[in-house]
Each structure stands twice: as C-alpha cells, then as structure tokens.
GUMIFI-510437 format. One record per residue (C-alpha): residue number from 1; x, y, z. Coordinates in steps of 0.5 Angstrom, whole numbers, plus 2048, in hexadecimal, padded with zeros to 3 digits. Example, Ala and Ser with C-alpha at 12.3 -4.5 7.8 and 13.67 -1.06 7.14 Angstrom:
// GUMIFI-510437
<resi->1	east->819	north->7F7	up->810>
<resi->2	east->81B	north->7FE	up->80E>
// end
This chain:
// GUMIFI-510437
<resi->1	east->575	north->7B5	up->8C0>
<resi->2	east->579	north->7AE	up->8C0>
<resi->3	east->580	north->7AD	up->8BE>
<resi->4	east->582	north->7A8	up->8B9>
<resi->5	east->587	north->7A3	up->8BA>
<resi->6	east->58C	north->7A6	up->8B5>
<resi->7	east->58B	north->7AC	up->8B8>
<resi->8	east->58C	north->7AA	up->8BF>
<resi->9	east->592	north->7A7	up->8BD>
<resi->10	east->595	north->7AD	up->8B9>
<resi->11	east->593	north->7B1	up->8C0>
<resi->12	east->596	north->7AC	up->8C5>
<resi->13	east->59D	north->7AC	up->8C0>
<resi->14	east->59C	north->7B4	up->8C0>
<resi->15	east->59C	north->7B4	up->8C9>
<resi->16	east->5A1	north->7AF	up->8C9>
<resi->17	east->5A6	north->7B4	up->8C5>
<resi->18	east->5A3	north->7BB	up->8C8>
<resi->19	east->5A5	north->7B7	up->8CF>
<resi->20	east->5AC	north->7B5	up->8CD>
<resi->21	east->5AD	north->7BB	up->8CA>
<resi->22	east->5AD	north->7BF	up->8D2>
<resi->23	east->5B3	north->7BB	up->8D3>
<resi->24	east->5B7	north->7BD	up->8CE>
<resi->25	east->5BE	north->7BF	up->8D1>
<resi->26	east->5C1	north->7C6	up->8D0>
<resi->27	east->5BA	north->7C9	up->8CF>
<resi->28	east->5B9	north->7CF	up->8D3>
<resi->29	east->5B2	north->7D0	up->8D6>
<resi->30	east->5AF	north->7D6	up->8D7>
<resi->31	east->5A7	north->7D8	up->8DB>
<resi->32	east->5A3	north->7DD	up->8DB>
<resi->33	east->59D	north->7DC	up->8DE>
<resi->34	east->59A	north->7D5	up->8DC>
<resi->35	east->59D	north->7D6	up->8D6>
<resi->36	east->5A4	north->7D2	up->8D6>
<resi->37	east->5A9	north->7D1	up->8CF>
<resi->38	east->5AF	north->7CD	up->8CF>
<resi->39	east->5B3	north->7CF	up->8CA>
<resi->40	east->5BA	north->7CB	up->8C8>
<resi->41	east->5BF	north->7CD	up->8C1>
<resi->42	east->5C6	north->7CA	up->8C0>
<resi->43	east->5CB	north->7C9	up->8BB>
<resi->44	east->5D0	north->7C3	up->8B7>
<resi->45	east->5D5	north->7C1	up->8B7>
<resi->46	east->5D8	north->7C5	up->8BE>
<resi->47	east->5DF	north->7C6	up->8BB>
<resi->48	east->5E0	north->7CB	up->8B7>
<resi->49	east->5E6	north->7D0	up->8B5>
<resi->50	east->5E8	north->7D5	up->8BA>
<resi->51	east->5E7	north->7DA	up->8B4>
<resi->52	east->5E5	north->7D8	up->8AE>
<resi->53	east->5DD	north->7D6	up->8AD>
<resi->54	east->5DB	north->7CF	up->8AB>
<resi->55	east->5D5	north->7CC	up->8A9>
<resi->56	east->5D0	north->7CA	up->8AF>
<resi->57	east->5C9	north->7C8	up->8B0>
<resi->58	east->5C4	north->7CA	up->8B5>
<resi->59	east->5BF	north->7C6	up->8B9>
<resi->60	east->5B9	north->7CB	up->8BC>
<resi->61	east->5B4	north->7C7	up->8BF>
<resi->62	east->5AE	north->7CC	up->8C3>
<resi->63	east->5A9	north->7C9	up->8C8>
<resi->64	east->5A3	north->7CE	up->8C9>
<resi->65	east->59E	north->7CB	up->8D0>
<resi->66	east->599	north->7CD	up->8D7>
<resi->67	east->59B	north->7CC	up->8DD>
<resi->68	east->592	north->7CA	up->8DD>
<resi->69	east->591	north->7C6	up->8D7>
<resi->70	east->58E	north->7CC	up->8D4>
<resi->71	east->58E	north->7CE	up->8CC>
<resi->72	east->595	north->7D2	up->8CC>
<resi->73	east->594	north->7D9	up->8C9>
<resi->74	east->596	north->7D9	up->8C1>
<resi->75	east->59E	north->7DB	up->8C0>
<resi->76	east->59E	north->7E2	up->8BD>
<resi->77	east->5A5	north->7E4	up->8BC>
<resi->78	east->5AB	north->7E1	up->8BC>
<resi->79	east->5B3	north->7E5	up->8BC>
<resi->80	east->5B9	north->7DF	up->8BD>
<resi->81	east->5BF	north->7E3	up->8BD>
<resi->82	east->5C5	north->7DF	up->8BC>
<resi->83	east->5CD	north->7E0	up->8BF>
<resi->84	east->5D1	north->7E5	up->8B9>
<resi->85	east->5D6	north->7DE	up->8B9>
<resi->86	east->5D1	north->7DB	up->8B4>
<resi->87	east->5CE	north->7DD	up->8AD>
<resi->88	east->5C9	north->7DC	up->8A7>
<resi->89	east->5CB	north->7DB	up->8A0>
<resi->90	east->5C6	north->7DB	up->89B>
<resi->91	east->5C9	north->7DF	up->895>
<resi->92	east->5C9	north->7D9	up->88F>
<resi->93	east->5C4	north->7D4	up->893>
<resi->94	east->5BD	north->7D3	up->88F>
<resi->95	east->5B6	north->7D8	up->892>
<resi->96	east->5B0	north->7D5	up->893>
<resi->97	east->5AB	north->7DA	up->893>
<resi->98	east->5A5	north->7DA	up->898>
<resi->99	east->59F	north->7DA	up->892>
<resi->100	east->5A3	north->7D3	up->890>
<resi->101	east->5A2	north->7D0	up->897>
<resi->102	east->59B	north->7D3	up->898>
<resi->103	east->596	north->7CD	up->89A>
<resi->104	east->59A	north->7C7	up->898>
<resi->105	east->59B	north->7C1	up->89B>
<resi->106	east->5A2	north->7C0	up->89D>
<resi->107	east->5A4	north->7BB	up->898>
<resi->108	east->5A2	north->7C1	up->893>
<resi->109	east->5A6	north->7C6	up->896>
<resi->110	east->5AB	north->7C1	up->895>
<resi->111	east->5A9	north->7C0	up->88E>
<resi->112	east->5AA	north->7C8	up->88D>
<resi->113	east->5AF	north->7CA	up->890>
<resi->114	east->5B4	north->7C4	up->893>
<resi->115	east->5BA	north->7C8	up->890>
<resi->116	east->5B9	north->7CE	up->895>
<resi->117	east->5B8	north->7C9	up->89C>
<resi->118	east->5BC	north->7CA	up->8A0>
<resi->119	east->5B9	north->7C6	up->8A7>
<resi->120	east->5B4	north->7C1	up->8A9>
<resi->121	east->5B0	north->7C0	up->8AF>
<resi->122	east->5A9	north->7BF	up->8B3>
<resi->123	east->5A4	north->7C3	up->8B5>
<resi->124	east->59D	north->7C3	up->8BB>
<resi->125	east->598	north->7C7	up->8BA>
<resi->126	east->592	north->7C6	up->8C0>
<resi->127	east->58C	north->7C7	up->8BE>
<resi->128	east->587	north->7CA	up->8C4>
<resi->129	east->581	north->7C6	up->8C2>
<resi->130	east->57F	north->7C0	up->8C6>
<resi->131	east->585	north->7BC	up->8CA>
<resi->132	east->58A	north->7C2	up->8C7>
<resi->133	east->58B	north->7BD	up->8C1>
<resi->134	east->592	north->7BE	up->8C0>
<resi->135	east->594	north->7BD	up->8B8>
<resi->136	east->59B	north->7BC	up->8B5>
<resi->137	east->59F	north->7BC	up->8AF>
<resi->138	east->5A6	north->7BD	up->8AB>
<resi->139	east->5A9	north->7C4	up->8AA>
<resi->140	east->5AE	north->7C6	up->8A5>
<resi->141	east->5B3	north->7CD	up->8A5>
<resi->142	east->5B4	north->7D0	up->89F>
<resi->143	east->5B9	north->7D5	up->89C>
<resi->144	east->5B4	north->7DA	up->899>
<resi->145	east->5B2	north->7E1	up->898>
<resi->146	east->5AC	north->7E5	up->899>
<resi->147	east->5AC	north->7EC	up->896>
<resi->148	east->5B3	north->7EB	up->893>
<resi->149	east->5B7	north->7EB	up->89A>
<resi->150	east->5BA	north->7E4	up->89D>
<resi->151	east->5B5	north->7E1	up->8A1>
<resi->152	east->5B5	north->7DA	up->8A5>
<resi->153	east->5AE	north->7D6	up->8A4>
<resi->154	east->5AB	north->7D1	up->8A7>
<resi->155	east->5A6	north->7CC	up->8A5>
<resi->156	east->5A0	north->7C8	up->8A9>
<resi->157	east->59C	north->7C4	up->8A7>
<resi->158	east->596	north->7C0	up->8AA>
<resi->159	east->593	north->7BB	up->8A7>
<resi->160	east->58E	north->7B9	up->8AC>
<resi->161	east->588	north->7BA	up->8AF>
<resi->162	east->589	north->7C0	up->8A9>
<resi->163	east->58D	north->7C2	up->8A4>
<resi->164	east->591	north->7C8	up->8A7>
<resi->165	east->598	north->7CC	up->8A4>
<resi->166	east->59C	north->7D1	up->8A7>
<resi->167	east->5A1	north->7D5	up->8A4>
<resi->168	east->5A5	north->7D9	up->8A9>
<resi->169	east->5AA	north->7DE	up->8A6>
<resi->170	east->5B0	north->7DF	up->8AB>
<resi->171	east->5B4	north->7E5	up->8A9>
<resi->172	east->5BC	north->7E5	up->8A9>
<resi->173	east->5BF	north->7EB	up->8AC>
<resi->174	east->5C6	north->7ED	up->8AF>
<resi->175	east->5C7	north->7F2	up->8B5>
<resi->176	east->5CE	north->7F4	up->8B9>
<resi->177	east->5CF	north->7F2	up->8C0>
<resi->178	east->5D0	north->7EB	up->8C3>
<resi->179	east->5C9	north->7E8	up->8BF>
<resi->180	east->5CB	north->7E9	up->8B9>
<resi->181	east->5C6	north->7E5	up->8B4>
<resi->182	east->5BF	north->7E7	up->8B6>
<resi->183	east->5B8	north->7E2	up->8B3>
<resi->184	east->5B2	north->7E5	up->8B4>
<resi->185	east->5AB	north->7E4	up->8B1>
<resi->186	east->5A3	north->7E5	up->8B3>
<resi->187	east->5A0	north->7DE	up->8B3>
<resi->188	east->59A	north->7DD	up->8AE>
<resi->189	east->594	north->7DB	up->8B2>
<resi->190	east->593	north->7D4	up->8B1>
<resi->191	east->58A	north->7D2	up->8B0>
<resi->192	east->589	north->7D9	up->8B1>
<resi->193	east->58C	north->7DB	up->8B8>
<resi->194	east->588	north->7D5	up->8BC>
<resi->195	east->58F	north->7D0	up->8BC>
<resi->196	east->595	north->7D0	up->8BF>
<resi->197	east->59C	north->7CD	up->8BD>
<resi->198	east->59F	north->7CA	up->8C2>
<resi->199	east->5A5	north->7C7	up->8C0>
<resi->200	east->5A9	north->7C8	up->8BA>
<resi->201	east->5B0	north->7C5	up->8B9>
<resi->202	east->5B4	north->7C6	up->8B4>
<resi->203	east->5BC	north->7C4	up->8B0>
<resi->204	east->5BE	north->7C9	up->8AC>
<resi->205	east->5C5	north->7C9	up->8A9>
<resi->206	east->5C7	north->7C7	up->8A2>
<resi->207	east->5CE	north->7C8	up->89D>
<resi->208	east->5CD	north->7C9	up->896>
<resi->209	east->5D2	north->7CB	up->890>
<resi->210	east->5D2	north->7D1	up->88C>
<resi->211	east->5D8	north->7D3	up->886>
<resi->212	east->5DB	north->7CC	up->889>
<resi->213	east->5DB	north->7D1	up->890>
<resi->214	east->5D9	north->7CC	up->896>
<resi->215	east->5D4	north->7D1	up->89A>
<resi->216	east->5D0	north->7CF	up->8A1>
<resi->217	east->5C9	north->7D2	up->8A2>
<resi->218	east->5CC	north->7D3	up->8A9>
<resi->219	east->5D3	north->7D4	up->8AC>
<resi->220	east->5D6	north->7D5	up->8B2>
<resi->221	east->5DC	north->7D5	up->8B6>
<resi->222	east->5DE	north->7D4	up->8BD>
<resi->223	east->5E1	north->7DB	up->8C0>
<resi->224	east->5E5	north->7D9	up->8C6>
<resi->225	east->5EA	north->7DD	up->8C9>
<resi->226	east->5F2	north->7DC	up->8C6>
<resi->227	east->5F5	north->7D5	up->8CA>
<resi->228	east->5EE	north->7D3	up->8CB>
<resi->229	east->5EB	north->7CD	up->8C9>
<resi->230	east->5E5	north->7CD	up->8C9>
<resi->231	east->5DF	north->7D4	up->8CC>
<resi->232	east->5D8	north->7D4	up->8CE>
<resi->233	east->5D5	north->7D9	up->8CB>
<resi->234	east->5CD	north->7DD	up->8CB>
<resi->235	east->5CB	north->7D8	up->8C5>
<resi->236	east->5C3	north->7DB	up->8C3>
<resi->237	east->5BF	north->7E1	up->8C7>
<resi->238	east->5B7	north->7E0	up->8C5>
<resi->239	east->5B1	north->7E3	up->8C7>
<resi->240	east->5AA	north->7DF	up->8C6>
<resi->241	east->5A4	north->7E5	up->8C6>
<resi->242	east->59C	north->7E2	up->8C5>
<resi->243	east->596	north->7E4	up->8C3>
<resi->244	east->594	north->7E6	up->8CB>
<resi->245	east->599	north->7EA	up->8CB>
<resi->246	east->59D	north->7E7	up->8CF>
<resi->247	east->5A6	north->7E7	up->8CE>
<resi->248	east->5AB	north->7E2	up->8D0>
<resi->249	east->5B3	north->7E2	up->8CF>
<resi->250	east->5B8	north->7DE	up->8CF>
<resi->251	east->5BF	north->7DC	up->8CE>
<resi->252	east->5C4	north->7D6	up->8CE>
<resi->253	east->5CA	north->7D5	up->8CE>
<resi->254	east->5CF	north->7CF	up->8CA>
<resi->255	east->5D6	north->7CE	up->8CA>
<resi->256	east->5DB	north->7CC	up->8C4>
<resi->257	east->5E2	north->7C8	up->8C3>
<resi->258	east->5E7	north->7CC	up->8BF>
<resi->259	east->5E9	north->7C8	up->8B9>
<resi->260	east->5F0	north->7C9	up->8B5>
// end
C-alpha cells in the first residue's frame, strides 16, 4: 500500500522532530534491552526565592525508542516524582471532567474546558503497520477531576491517517522524604494496545486569580544552604513501566540561583 505525498511529508516532518529530539540536552537516557528512553524536565525562571514558593513552569519532554527499528513495547505505567521544593496548586482553578474531553478534537476540548488548561504540548504515536506509520499531533494538560479528587489530564489527539483521542488522567499526590509531589497514571491503550506513544513533550505552568489572591498552579523555591547562592539539587525520579513487563527508573538533577 502507498503513501500520499501529503502523508510523506507529514511523516518525513515527524522523523526529523523524533530525530532531533535525542539530542535534547539534559536529557537523561536509560536502556534496557533493545528498548531505550531518553526522558528530560526542567523548569523556569532558574532564580527563585530561598524560601518562599514562586510560580514556575515545567518543561517535560520524553522519547520512547529500539536500538533495532522495532515497534517498541506500549508504555503501561508512569510514576514522576518531583523534588519536595516544588507544589501544585489547584484550589480555586477551573476542572475539566474526563467525560468532557472524551473523543474530541482538540479544538473542542479547548472549546469545552479553555478555563481548566493549565499546559500545551506534541505528541507521536507509532503505529505497527507497514514502514511503522508514525503519527503526530497537539497535546493539552488540564486542571480536572476524576471521582471528585484532583487530577491532571492530558489530551491527544490525531487526526490523521484516523481519528483518534486519548485521555489520560495523571493523579496528584504528596509523600514525605526528598520527592515530595508524586504524578502517576495508567496510561489508556491507544487503537486497542497495537500503537505506541513515543514522544510526548509538554509546558505546563499557568497563574490565575482567585479573590484578587494571585495563585501559580506550579511553585517552587531554590532551597540552598544559608551564604549559599545557588544548589544543585534531585529535581525529578521517574519510573517508566510497559506492556512486556519490563521497568526503567531515572533521576535528573538541576540547579537553582536564589533571588532576593
């Protein structure tokens, strides 16, 4: 079966980003057998008060791959840990509910929930069919809810060679210890188990106003030592579990400047 020449296009655009993408700096790469995962997150602005929060936003960009060419396994589980300097604020932002988002289009998820979007983004899929069709698309983060508790979704969607949306629902938790906000989800199968996501990059960061009360959905401060300008410090710990059972873990380390 043949290609258009839209579709080779669209396809040669989406190899050029995946390629490019492996030489994103900072990123940390992890193998196991033939499956490798570069995964990278940072934040901004990189000065920040000693101990009072500020607003920030995150960049997190991931990178699933073979060391053969092969379809890679189907990422199951994901759990990102992040450093105990940072938080999530969610009281007084708009939800979006996962039944709201539920085969959209992206420009009608944004129709239905633009007040909860808290992050934008792109996405690749791989589908295991002939020349492993690699497909692409926007990605949107919102403030929502599922079962009444707080949750992070995120939204794909592709629109080429079918219609396809995905809703995944990140649940927002706090432990004790170094890592103290902890993400985690169970990530939906996408066309029935069959494709596999291998990129997703994503901004999330957002200020909004309650009671005339400025709020940042993320905050963090730069915890250095006292008569110290600046730390590096364990920013993120994650764990990337897939569909053949396999598990990788990870952590990447950043540094701050205190500002007074």
């Amino acid at each position: 079966m043949g290609m258009g020449p839209r579709r080779l296009v669209t396809l040669a655009l989406l190899l050029v980003a995946v390629g490019a993408f492996a030489a994103v700096a900072g990123a940390e790469t992890i193998q196991s057998g033939d499956v490798r995962v570069s995964f990278h997150a940072g934040f901004s602005p990189k000065a920040l008060p000693r101990e009072r929060p500020a607003p920030i936003s995150v960049d997190f960009e991931g990178r699933i791959s073979t060391t053969d060419d092969t379809h890679p396994p189907a990422l199951q589980r994901l759990r990102v840990e992040l450093n105990s300097a940072g938080r999530v604020e969610t009281r007084g932002l708009p939800r979006c509910r996962t039944a709201l988002l539920q085969s959209t289009s992206s420009d009608l998820a944004l129709a239905r929930c633009r007040p909860a979007l808290v992050g934008t983004g792109t996405f690749v899929a791989q589908l295991p069919v002939e020349r492993q069709l690699l497909v692409g698309g926007r990605a949107l983060v919102f403030n929502g809810s599922v079962g009444g508790r707080p949750r992070m979704l995120i939204h794909i969607y592709v629109s080429n060679p079918v219609r396809l949306t995905l809703v995944i629902p990140i649940r927002i938790s706090r432990q004790e210890g170094r890592f103290g906000t902890v993400l985690t989800t169970t990530v939906p199968r996408l066309a029935g188990g069959s494709a596999s996501i291998v990129q997703l990059k994503l901004k999330i960061g957002r200020r909004f106003t309650v009671d005339g009360e400025r709020r940042s959905y993320l905050s963090a401060a730069c915890a250095a030592p006292a008569g110290f300008p600046g730390a590096v410090f364990p920013f993120a710990r994650s764990s990337f579990s897939f569909a053949d059972g396999r598990t990788m873990h990870t952590v990447l380390s950043r540094d701050c400047q205190v500002r007074k």
